[in-house]
C-alpha positions as CSV (number, residue, x, y, z in Angstrom):
1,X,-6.2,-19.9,-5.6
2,X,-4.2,-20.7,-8.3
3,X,-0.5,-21.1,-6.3
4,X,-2.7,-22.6,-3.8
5,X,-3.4,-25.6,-6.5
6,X,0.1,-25.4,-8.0
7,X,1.7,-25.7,-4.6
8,X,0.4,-29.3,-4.0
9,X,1.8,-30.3,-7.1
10,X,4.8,-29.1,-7.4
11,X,7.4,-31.6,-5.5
12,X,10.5,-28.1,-5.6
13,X,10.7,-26.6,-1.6
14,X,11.4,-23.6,-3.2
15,X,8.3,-23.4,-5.1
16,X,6.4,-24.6,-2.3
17,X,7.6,-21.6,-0.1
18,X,7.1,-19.3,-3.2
19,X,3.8,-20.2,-3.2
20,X,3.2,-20.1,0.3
21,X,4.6,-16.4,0.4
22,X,2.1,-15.4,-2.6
23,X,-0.8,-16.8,-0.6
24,X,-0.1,-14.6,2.1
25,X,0.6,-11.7,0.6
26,X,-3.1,-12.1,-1.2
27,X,-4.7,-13.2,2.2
28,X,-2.9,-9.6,3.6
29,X,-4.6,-7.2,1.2
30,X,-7.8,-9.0,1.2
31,X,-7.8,-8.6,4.9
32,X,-6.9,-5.1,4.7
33,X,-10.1,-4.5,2.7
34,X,-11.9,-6.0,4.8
35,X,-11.2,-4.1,7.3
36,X,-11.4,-1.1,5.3
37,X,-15.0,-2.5,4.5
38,X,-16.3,-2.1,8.0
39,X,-15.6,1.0,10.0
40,X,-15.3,0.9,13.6
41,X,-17.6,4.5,14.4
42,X,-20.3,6.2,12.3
43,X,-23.6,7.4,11.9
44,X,-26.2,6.3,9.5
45,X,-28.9,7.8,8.2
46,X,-31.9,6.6,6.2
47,X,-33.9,8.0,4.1
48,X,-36.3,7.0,1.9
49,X,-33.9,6.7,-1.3
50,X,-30.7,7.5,0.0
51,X,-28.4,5.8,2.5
52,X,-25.8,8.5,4.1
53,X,-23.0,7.6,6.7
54,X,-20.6,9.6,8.4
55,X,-17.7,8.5,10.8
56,X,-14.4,6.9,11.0
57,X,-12.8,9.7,8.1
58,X,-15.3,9.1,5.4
59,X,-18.5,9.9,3.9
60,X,-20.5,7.8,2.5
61,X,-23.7,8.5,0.5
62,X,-25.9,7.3,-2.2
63,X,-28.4,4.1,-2.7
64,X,-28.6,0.5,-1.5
65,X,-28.0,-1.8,-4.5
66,X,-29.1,-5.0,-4.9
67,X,-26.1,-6.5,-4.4
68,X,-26.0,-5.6,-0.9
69,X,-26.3,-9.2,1.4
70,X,-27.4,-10.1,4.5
71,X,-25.2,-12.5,6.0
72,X,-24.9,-14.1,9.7
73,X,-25.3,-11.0,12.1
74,X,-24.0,-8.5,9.3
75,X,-24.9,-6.8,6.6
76,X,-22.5,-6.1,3.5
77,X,-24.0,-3.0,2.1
78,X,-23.0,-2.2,-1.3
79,X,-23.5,1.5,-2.2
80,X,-24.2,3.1,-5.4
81,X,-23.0,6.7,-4.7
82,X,-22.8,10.0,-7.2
83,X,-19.2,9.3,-8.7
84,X,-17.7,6.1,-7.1
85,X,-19.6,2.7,-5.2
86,X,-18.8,1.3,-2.5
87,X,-18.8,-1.3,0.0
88,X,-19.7,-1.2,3.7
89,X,-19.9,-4.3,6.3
90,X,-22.0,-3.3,9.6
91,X,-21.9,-5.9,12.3
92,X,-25.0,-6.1,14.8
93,X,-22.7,-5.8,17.4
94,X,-21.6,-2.0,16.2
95,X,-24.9,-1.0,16.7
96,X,-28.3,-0.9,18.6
97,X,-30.4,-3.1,17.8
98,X,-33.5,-0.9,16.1
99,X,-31.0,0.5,14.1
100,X,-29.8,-2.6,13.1
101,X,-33.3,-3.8,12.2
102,X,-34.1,-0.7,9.9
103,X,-30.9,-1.3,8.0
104,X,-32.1,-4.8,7.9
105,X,-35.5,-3.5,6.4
106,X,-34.2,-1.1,4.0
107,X,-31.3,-4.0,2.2
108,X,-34.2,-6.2,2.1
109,X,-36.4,-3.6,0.2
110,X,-33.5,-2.5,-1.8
111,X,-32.9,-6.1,-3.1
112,X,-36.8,-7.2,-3.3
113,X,-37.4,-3.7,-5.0
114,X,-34.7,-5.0,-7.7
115,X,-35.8,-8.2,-8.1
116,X,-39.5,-6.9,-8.4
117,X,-38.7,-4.6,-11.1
118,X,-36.9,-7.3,-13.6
């Protein structure tokens, strides 16, 4: 953001292109983790306290945090696991749509279950 600002000011084409190179360098990785962030295949699986998913090369398991978000037709899942957390972006599109609803359900109780306990 900061070469982004810096870049309007600065009157060298040099430094424009500098910047303009910097910005897409940062737009590249934070694409890459987005992508990262939502896996094409998998399974999940519920449970009452724990949130598992398997595909794509990776496991995931642990709890639903309230941080996790429900945004558009998406939800940004951020996981609590054993040693490391993580994030994980399912799409309604990726799957059907009472699976979709129950991960719906379970963020909701995950982030009204952490707001209920402050």
């Amino acid at each position: 953001m900061l070469t982004l600002v810096l870049c309007l000011f600065m009157d060298s084409v040099a430094a424009t292109l500098f910047c303009i190179a910097l910005n897409s360098v940062a737009g590249i990785i934070v694409w890459r983790k987005i992508v990262a962030a939502q896996p094409q295949q998998g399974i999940i699986l519920l449970e009452p306290n724990q949130f598992r998913f398997e595909g794509s090369g990776r496991q995931i398991q642990g709890v639903i945090s309230k941080q996790s978000r429900l945004l558009g037709q998406s939800v940004w899942l951020y996981i609590n696991g054993f040693s490391k957390n993580y994030w994980l972006i399912i799409s309604a599109n990726s799957v059907d749509e009472q699976s979709y609803s129950r991960l719906k359900r379970a963020t909701l109780e995950a982030i009204n279950y952490a707001e209920g306990s402050k």
